[in-house]
C-alpha positions as CSV (number, residue, x, y, z in Angstrom):
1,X,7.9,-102.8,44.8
2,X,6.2,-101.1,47.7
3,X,6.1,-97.1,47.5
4,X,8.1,-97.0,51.0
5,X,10.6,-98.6,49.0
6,X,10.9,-95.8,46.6
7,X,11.1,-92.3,48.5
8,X,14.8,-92.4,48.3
9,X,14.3,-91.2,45.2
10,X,12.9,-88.0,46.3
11,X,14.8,-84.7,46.7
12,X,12.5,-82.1,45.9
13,X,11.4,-79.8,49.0
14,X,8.3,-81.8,50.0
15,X,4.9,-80.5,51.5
16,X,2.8,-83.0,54.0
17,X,-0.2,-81.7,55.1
18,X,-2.0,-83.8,58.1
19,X,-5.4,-83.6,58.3
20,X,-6.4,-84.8,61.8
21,X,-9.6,-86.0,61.1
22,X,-8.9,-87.9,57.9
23,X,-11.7,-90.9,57.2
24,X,-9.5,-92.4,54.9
25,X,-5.5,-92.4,55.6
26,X,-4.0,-93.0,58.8
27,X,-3.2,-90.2,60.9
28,X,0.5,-91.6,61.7
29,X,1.1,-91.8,57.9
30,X,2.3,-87.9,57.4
31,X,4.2,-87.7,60.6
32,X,6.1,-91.3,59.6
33,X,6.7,-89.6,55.7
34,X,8.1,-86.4,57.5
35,X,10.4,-88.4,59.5
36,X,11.3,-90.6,56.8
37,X,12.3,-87.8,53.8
38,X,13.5,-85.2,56.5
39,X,17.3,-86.6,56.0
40,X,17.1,-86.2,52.4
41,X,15.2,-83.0,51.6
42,X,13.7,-80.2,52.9
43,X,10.4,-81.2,54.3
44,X,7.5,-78.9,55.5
45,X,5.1,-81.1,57.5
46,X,1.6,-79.5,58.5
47,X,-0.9,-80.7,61.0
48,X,-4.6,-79.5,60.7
49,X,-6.7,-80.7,63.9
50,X,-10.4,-81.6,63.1
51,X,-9.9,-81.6,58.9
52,X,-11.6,-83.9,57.0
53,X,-10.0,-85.9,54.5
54,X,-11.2,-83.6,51.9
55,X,-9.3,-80.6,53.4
56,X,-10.2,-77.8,50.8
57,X,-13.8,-77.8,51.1
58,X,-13.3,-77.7,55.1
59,X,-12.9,-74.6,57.6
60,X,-9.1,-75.6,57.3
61,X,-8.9,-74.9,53.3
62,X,-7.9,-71.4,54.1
63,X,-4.9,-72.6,56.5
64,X,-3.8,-75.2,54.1
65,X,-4.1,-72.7,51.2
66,X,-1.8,-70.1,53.1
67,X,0.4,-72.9,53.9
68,X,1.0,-74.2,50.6
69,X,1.5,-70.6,49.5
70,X,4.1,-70.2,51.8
71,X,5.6,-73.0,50.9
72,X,6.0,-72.3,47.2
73,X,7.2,-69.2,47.8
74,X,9.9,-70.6,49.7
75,X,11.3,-72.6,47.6
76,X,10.6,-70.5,44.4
């Protein structure tokens, strides 16, 4: 069974993060997972112009690492 078949299944407040410059996923893919889970959870979707795939070794690892922060502290 395809994944996209499964994320009904998910309820847990969700973090996406977007990197913009991503060599190996598909930029539409965290935009299309926001839009899908956002009517059954809370979902925080983040976009990061110019990161890399590998987001935590890039000038954006910072951002991202505030972000997620946030996030946890949120729903925590």
């Amino acid at each position: 069974m395809p994944i996209h078949d499964k994320l009904n299944v998910i309820k847990q407040p969700t973090f996406i993060a977007q990197p913009d410059a991503d060599e190996l996923i598909d930029r539409t893919v965290g935009p299309r997972l926001a839009d899908t889970l956002q009517n059954q959870t809370t979902v925080s979707y983040h976009h990061y112009p110019n990161a890399p795939h590998v987001m935590t070794y890039s000038p954006q690892g910072r951002e991202l690492a505030d972000d997620l922060v946030a996030f946890l502290k949120m729903v925590f």
